[in-house]
DOGUVEX-127461 format. One record per residue (C-alpha): x, y, z; residue in one letter. Coordinates in steps of 0.2 Angstrom, whole numbers, plus 5000, padded with zeros to 4 digits. Layout:
residues N
XYZA...
END
This chain:
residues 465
503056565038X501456495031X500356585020X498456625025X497656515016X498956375020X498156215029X499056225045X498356055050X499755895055X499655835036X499355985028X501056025020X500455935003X498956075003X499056274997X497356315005X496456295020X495156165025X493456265021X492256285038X491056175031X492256035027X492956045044X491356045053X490855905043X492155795046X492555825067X492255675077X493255735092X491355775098X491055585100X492755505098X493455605115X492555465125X494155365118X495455455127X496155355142X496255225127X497055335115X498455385131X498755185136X498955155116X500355305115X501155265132X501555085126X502155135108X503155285117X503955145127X504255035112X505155165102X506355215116X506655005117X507055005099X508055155099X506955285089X506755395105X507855425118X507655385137X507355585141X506155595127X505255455131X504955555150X504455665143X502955615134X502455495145X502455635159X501455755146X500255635140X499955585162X499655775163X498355765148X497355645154X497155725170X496755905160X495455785154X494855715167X494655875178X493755935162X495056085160X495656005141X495156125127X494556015115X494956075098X493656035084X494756105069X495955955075X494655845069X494555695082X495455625100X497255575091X497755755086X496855845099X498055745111X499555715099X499355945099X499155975117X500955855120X501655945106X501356115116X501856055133X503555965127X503856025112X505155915098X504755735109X503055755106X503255795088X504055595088X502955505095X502155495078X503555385072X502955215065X501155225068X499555335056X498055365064X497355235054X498155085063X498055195082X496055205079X495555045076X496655015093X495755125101X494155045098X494854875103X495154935118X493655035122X492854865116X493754765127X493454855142X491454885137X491354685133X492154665151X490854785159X489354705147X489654525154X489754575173X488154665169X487554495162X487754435178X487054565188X485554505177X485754325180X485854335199X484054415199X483254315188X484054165201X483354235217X481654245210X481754065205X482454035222X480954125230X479454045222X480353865220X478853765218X477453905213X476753845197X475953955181X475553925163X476753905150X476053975133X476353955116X475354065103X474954155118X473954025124X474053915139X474853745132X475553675151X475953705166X477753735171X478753805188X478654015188X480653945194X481153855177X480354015168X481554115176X482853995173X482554005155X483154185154X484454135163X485154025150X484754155137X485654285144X487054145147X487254145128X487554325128X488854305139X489754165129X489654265113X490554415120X491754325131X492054245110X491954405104X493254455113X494554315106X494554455090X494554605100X495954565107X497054585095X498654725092X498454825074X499654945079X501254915071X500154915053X500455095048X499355175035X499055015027X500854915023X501854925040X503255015041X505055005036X505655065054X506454965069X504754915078X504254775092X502654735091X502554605102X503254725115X501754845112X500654705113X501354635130X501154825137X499554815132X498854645135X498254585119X499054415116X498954415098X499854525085X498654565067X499354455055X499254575038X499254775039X497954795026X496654695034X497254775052X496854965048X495154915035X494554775048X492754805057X492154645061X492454645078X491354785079X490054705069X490254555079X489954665096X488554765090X487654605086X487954515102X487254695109X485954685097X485454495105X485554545122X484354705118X482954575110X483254465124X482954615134X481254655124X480654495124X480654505145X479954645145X478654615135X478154465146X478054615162X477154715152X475754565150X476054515167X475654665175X474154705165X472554705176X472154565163X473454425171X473954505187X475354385187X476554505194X476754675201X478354805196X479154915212X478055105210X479955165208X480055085191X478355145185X477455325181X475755365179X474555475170X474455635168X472555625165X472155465173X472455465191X472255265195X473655245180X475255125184X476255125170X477654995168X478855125158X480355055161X480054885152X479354985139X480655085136X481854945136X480754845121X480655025113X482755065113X482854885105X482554985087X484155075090X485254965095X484854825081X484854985068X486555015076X487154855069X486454895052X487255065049X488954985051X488354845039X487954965027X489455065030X490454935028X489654855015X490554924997X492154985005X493554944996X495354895004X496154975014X495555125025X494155235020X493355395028X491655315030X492555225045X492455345057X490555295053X490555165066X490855265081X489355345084X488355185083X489455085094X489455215107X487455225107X487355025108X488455025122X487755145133X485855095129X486254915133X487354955147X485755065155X484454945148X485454795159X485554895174X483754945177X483154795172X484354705187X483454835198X481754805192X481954615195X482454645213X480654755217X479754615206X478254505214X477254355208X475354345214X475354195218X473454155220X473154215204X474454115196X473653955205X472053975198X472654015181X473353825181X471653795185X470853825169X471253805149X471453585149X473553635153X473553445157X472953375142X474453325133X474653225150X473253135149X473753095132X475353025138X474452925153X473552845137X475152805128X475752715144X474352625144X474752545127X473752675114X474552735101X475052925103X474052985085X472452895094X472752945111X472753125105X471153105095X470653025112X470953175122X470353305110X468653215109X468553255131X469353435129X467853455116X466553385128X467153495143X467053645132X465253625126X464853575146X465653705153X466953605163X469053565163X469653405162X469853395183X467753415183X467753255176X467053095184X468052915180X466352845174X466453005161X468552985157X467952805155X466752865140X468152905130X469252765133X468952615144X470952575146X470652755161X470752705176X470752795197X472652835195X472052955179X471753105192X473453085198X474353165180X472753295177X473153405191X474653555190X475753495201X475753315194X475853375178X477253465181X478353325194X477953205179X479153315168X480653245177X481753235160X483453325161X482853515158X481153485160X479953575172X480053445189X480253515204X481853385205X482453455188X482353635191X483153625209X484653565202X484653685187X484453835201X485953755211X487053745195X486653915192X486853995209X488853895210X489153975190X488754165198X489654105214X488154135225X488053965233X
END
């Protein structure tokens, strides 16, 4: 009979006193890591499998696990699991519980495995499943960013750079430009995924084990088609969990960079757009107050979620081989990015479907800043001028319609002739919006032709068309 002051936890027969309170409070995880159960169940259920196959369990034990760690998960799911925080985290929590309900069997299901190798399998699931979820998300995204450009096909605005109006483009190929960005987010984690998916179970402690296993039957039951090919690097390896939380971190920036755009757009300053009243608040002080919170929020979080990436950076950063305590580090941050991002995808998809372009406005703010300057520059280079002169051309008549108070559509062919005589009637044909923007008829450009069939490719990749 143990004494007292005995550790009674699963690895505590080396030890001749207790874990302190404080040590044990300090060192719990099972108040974030329970979110890992239904992997931590599949993971067991498999290697259960795979040692009845290979002999280590019998067939009658192997029922019996199974049928206790089934009743687990629903004791879990029905939230009538005690969770135990002086069992540290989800493994022995569970591993306990079976223990109680089926006595010796569960004591074996241990065999051939540490919680160092069934952790980093956990998360490998929990990440594949989360990746999954992510990139449907993505395209939730997509599709409203599609309709809107479906929508307003042909509406024109200003494009900026320096946050200045440079040229006219469709509202349509902006859209489709976030698209494509949030297209690279889905082709990292869809890549991300390749070393996700890979089985460290089987890797022990750190050097495998000298027991009869089958890996690649575990990894069959579970669906990973690759096996870790060194046990060292299996139970130490975090990459793929850097990797994710920096594709996570990308998507939130992404994410930012939109909803700073709504935030401008909105402002009485561009009325460019409107957001639905159900994504926005107002003042408590200022009744008249229509706040776009939800974009705001989502630039905010993006703090988080790239801090996220850098805790487990820095955690990871002077560990030696092979498994070190400082892992369970990576939980908590991976959790947070998923669920911000997760949430963050979602209201933005809802936001997009209540969101509405003014188009008046927009018309009129092609109207005004010389948009179409760089295509009278052009006009000039067709016509023989060297582009370096052409542009010292052009500058000279944006000049002269500053200081008279004019845009380059005020101005006559007698005064377009002042500055080069090469001008000629077909001129007012490229210093207008909408010809300035058919003109840019160039695969990816901003023509009506181009961006027609970018929307089209687009609507067949999400399987709306």
């Amino acid at each position: 009979m143990k004494n007292k002051t005995e550790s009674n936890k699963p690895w505590g027969g080396r030890f001749t006193e207790a874990t302190a309170s404080s040590a044990e409070a300090f060192s719990a995880s099972i108040h974030f890591d329970m979110r890992l159960y239904r992997h931590d169940i599949a993971g067991s259920k498999a290697h259960a499998k795979m040692l009845a196959k290979v002999g280590l369990i019998s067939g009658s034990e192997l029922e019996q696990i199974l049928a206790g760690l089934t009743e687990i998960e629903a004791e879990i799911e029905s939230n009538t699991f005690v969770f135990r925080p002086e069992l540290e985290d989800i493994h022995m929590n569970i591993e306990k519980v079976l223990v109680e309900k089926v006595g010796q069997a569960g004591e074996k299901l241990h065999t051939a495995r540490s919680r160092n190798d069934q952790v980093t399998l956990d998360m490998r699931l929990y990440l594949r499943e989360e990746s999954q979820h992510i990139i449907g998300l993505l395209s939730d995204l997509q599709k409203g960013f599609v309709q809107l450009a479906r929508e307003y096909l042909g509406l024109i605005m200003p494009g900026y750079t320096h946050m200045q109006r440079a040229q006219p483009v469709l509202l349509s190929h902006h859209m489709l430009a976030y698209f494509e960005m949030f297209n690279r987010d889905k082709e990292r984690l869809s890549d991300c995924l390749k070393r996700i998916n890979v089985l460290p179970l089987g890797s022990g402690a750190l050097a495998g084990t000298s027991l009869p296993i089958d890996r690649d039957f575990v990894a069959r039951e579970l669906g990973f088609p690759k096996v870790s090919a060194n046990s060292m690097d299996a139970v130490s390896d975090r990459d793929f969990i850097v990797e994710f939380l920096a594709a996570c971190g990308l998507i939130q920036i992404h994410l930012s960079r939109l909803s700073e755009e709504l935030v401008l757009w909105t402002s009485q300053e561009f009325s460019f757009a409107a957001i639905a009243d159900r994504y926005c608040t107002g003042s408590s002080i200022m009744p008249q107050k229509k706040n776009p919170d939800m974009p705001e929020l989502i630039r905010g979080k993006s703090g988080r979620v790239v801090g996220n990436l850098i805790t487990v950076l820095t955690v990871l950063k002077g560990l030696p081989m092979t498994y070190n305590r400082d892992l369970q580090e990576d939980k908590e941050p991976v959790f947070d990015t998923v669920d911000t991002v997760s949430q963050s995808l979602t209201v933005m998809s809802e936001l997009l479907s209540g969101l509405s372009f003014n188009r008046e406005t927009l018309k009129h703010a092609t109207e005004t800043g010389f948009m179409t300057a760089t295509d009278l520059a052009e006009y000039l280079v067709l016509k023989n001028i060297p582009f370096r002169q052409a542009h010292g051309i052009v500058g000279k008549a944006v000049a002269f319609c500053i200081k008279n108070s004019k845009e380059l559509t005020d101005l006559t062919l007698k005064e377009l002739q002042g500055f080069s005589d090469v001008i000629a009637e077909d001129v007012f044909g490229v210093l207008g919006a909408e010809g300035s923007v058919n003109s840019r008829n160039t695969s990816g450009g901003t023509a009506i032709a181009q961006v027609t069939k970018a929307l089209e490719r687009a609507e067949t990749d999400l399987g709306i068309r």
